[in-house]
C-alpha positions as CSV (number, residue, x, y, z in Angstrom):
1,X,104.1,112.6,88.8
2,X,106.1,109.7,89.2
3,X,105.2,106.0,91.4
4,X,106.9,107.8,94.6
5,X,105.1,110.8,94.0
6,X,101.7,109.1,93.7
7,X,102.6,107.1,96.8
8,X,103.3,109.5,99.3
9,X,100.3,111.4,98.2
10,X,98.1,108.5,98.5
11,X,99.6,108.1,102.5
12,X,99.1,111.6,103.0
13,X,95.5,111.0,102.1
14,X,94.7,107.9,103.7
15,X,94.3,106.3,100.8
16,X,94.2,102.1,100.7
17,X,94.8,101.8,97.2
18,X,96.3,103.2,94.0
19,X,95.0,102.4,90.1
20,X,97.3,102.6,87.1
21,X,95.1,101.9,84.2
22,X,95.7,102.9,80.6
23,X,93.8,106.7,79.3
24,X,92.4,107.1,83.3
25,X,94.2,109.4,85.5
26,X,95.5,107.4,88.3
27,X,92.9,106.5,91.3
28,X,92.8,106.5,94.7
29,X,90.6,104.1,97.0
30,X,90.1,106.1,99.9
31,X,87.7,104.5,102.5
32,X,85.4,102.6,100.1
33,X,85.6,105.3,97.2
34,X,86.9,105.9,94.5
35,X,89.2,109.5,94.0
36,X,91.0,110.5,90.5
37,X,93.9,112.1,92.1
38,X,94.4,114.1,89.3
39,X,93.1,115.2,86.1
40,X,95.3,113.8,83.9
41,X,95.2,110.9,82.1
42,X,97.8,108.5,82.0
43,X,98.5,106.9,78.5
44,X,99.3,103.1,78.0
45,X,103.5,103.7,77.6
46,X,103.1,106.3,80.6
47,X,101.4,103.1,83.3
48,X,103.9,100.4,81.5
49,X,106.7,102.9,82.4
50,X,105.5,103.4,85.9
51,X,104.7,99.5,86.5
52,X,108.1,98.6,85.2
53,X,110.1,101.3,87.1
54,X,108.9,99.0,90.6
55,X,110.4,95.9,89.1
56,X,113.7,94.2,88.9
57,X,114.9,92.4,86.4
58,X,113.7,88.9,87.3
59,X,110.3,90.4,88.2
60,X,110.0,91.5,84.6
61,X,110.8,88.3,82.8
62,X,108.2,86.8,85.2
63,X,105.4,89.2,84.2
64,X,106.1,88.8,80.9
65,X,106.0,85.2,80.9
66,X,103.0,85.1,83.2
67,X,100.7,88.4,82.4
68,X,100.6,89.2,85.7
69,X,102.5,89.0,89.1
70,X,102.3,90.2,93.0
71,X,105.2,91.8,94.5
72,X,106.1,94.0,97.3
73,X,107.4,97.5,96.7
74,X,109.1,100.2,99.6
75,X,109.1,104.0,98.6
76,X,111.1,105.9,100.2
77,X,109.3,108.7,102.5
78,X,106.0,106.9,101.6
79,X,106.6,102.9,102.8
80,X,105.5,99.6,101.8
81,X,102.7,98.7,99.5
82,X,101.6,95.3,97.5
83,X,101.8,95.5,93.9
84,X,99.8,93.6,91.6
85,X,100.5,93.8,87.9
86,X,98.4,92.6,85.2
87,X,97.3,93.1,81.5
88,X,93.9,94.4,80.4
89,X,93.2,95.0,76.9
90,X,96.7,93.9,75.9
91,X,98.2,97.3,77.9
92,X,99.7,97.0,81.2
93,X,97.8,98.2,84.4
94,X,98.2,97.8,88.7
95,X,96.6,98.2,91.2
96,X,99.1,99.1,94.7
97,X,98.0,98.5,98.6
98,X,99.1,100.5,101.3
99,X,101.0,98.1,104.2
100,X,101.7,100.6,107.0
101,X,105.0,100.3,108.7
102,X,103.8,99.3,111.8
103,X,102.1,96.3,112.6
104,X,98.9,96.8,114.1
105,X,97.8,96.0,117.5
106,X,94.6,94.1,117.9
107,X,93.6,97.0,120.4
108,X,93.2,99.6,117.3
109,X,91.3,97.6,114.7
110,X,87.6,97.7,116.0
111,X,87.4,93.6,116.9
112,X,86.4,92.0,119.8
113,X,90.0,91.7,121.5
114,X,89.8,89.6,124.2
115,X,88.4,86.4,122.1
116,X,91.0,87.3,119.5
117,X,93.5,87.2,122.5
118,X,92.4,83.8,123.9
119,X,92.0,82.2,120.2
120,X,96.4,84.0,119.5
121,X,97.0,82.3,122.5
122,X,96.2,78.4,121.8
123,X,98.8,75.7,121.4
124,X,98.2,74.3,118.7
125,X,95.0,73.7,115.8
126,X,93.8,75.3,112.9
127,X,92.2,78.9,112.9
128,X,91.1,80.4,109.6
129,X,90.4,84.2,108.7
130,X,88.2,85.1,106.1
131,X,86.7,87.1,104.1
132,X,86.2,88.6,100.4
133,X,89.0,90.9,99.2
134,X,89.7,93.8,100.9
135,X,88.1,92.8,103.9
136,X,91.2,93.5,106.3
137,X,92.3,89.7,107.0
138,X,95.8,90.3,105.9
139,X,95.8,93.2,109.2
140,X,93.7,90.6,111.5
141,X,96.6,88.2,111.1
142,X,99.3,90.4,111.2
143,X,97.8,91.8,114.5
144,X,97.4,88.2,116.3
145,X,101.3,87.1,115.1
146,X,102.4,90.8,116.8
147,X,100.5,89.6,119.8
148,X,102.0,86.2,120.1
149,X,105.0,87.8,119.0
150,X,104.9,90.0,122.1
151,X,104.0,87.8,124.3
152,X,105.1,84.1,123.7
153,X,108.7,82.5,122.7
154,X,108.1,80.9,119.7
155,X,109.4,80.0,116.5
156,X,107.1,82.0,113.8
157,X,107.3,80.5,109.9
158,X,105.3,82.7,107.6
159,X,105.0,81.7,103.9
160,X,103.3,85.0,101.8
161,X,102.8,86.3,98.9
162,X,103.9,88.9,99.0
163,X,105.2,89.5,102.2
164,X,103.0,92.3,103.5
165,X,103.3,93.5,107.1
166,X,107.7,93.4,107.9
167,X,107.6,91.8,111.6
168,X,110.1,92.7,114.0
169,X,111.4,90.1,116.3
170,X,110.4,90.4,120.0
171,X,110.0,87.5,122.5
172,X,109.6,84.8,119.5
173,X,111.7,84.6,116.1
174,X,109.6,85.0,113.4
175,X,111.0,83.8,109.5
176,X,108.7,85.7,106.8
177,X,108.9,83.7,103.7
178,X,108.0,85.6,100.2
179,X,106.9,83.2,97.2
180,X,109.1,84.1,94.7
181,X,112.2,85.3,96.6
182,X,112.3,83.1,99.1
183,X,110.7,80.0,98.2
184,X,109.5,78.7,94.4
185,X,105.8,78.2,95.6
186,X,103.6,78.1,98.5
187,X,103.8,74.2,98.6
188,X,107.3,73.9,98.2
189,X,107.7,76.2,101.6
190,X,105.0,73.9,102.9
191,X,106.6,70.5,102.3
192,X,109.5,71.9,104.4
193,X,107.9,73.8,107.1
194,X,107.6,71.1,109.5
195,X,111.4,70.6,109.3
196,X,111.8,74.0,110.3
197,X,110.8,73.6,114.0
198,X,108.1,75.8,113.9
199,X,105.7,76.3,116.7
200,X,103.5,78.7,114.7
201,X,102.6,78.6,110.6
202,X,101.3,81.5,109.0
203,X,100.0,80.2,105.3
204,X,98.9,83.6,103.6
205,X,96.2,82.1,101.4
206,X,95.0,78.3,101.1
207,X,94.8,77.7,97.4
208,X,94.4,74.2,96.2
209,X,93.9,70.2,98.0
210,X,97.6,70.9,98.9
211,X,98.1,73.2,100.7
212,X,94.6,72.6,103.0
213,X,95.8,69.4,103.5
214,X,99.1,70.0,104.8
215,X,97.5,72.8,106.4
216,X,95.6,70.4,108.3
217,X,98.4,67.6,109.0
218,X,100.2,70.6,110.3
219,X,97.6,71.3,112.8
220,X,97.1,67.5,113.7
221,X,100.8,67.7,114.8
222,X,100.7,70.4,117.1
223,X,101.2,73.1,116.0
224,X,99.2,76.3,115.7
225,X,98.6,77.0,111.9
226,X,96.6,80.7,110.6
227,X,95.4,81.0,107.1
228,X,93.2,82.6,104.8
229,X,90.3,81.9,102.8
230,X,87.8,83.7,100.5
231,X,85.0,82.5,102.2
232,X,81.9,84.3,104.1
233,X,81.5,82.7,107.1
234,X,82.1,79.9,108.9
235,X,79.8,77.8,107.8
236,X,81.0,78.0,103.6
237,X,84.7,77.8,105.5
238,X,84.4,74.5,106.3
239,X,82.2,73.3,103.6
240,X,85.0,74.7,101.3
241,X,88.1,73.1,102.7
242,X,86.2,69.5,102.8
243,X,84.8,70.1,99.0
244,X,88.8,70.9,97.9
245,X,89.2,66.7,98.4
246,X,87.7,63.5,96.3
247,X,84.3,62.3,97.7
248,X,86.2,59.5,99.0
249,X,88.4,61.5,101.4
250,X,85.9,63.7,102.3
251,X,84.6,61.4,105.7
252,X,87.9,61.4,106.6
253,X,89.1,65.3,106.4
254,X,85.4,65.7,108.5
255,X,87.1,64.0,111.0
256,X,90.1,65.3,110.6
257,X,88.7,68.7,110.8
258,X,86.7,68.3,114.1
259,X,89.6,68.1,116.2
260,X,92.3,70.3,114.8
261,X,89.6,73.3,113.5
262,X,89.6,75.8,116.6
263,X,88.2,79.1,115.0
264,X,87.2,80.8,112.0
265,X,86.8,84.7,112.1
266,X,84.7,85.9,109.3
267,X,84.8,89.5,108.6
268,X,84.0,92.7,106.2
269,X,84.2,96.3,106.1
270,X,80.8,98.2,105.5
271,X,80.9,102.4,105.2
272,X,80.0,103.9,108.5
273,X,76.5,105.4,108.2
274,X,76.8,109.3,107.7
275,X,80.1,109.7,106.7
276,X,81.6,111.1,103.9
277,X,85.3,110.3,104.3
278,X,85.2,107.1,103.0
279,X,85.8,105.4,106.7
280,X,84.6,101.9,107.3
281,X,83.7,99.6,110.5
282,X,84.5,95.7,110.7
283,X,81.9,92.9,111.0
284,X,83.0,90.1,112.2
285,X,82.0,86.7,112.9
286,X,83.5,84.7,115.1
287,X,83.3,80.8,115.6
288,X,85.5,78.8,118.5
289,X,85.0,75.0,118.2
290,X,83.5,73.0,120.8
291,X,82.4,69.2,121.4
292,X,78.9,70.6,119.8
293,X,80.3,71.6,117.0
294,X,83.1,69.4,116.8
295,X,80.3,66.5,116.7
296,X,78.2,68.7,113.6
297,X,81.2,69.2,111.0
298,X,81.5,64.9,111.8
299,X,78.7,64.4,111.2
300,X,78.3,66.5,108.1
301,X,76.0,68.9,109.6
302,X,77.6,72.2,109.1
303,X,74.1,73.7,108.6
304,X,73.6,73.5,112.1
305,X,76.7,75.4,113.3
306,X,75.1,79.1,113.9
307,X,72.3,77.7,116.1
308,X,75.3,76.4,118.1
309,X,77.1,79.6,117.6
310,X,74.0,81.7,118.7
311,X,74.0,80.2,122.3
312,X,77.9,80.9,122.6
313,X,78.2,84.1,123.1
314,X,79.2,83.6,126.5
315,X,82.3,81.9,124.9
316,X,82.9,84.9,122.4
317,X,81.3,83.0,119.5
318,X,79.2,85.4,117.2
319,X,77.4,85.7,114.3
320,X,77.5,88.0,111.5
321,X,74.1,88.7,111.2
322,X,74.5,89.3,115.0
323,X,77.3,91.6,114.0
324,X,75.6,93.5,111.6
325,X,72.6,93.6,113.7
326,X,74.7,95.2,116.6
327,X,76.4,97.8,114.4
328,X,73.3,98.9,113.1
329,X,71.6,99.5,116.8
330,X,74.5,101.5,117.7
331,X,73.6,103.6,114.4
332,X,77.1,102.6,112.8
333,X,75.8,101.3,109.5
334,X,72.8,102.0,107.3
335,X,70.0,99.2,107.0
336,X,70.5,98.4,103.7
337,X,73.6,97.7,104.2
338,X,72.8,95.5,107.2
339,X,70.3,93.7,105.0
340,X,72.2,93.4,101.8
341,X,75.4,91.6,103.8
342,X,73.4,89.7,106.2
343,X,74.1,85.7,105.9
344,X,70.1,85.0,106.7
345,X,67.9,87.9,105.6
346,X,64.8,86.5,107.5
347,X,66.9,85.7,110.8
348,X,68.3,89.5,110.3
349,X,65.1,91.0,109.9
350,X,64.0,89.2,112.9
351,X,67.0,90.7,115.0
352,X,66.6,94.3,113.5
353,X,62.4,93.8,114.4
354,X,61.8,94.8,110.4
């Protein structure tokens, strides 16, 4: 069974994710589980044959010089999925996630779609998605740029790596840039960006002081900048991208942060309770600045953000142990899952009455 093979079967199952790893048969993640998808196992020169056959040339001297690499990949009959290659043991192994070909609307993925609308539709600030791995923010995104793609005309700059969701131009021009193809490095597309007329920025992940900080001097500027972070909440968002910078900047970037900062949505995927299939339901948690809050993250004060957040819900501001709390009511999750990803286990068990 060869990559194409693997790949159209994984589609036809609904699959998320393939694994190539050395004496394993190859894996499927379907839902939150995973499936051997067949009983063979794969030996090390059969995965490094498979890996390599989805390179080029170039992408090959680059693995081999770094031990591991990111890459998109389009099969024919199956689509487009994100590659990652690595080394394990000194043998070759990947893991490959599904990007459907159509861009999701924010109708079909479960969220609360009215605040997401009125947060797409902003001017200009910063608004961060977040989450662990896997948690669906690359589809979150990719669903707010079709949106403002649909329904504004503006000049789009993404910078990803790799490119995931291909983007179709409708009322605004949008410009996907792929690190490694297209530009040398996430900061190199950032030092230019703002010379690219841009009236939206896309930065796939925020890695370093760098790119947070032109993150945020884009946002001071007016423009309307979406990125990513590995964070939980909003809360440990903020408190991350102030930590990034010297103790002596950090009074500064608070500041800085209170007025361009105009979201964080903070989301995961849990199993949905009774089902076998592998499906899964979002949590989410959504924070929209106001002058309270504004004041809090001056003020170094984060702590006191979700009492804020707690009396917003008129706004569309919501927790995630509100979230959880919800999904569990409406018999969508299991307790012990409602428990073991709550943010405060004693204000959880307080909503839940346990």
């Amino acid at each position: 069974m060869d990559i194409h093979e693997m790949m159209q079967k994984a589609v036809q199952l609904g699959a998320s994710d393939i694994h190539l790893v050395a004496n394993m048969p190859p894996y499927l993640r379907v839902g939150q589980k995973l499936r051997p998808l067949s009983d063979r196992k794969l030996s090390a020169f059969e995965v490094e044959g498979i890996v390599y056959s989805m390179m080029n040339e170039v992408q090959k001297e680059q693995f081999i010089m770094d031990l591991e690499l990111d890459f998109a990949f389009e099969s024919e009959g199956a689509g487009r999925f994100r590659v990652n290659v690595y080394r394990q043991m000194g043998k070759v192994g990947c893991a490959c996630r599904y990007i459907p070909t159509i861009v999701p609307k924010l109708e079909s993925l479960g969220l609360p779609v009215p605040v997401l609308k009125q947060i797409a539709g902003l001017p200009r600030g910063l608004i961060l998605v977040t989450g662990p791995t896997g948690c669906g923010k690359t589809t979150t995104l990719a669903a707010m740029l079709n949106y403002i793609n649909q329904n504004y005309r503006y000049n789009i700059m993404t910078i990803e790596d790799p490119v995931e969701y291909a983007h179709r131009n409708s009322l605004s021009i949008i410009n996907q840039r792929e690190v490694g193809n297209d530009t040398l490095s996430f900061n190199d597309a950032l030092r230019h960006v703002l010379r690219q007329d841009p009236d939206v920025i896309l930065i796939g992940e925020m890695r370093d002081l760098e790119t947070v900080s032109i993150a945020i001097t884009a946002a001071e500027t007016g423009h309307l900048v979406f990125a990513t972070l590995h964070t939980n909440d909003a809360v440990s968002s903020i408190d991350r991208m102030i930590d990034v910078f010297p103790e002596t900047q950090q009074r500064q970037v608070r500041l800085q942060l209170s007025t361009t900062l105009q979201a964080v949505i903070s989301q995961l995927l849990l199993p949905v309770h009774g089902d076998n299939d592998g499906h899964v339901v979002p949590a989410v948690e959504i924070m929209i600045s106001n002058p309270a809050i504004r004041n809090l993250i001056r003020e170094s004060k984060t702590f006191q953000i979700p009492s804020i957040m707690q009396s917003g819900a008129k706004s569309g501001m919501i927790t995630m142990n509100k979230s959880l709390s919800n999904l569990y009511m409406e018999n969508k999750i299991t307790l012990d899952d409602a428990l073991a990803y709550a943010t405060d286990l004693d204000e959880i068990k307080s909503l839940l009455r346990v």
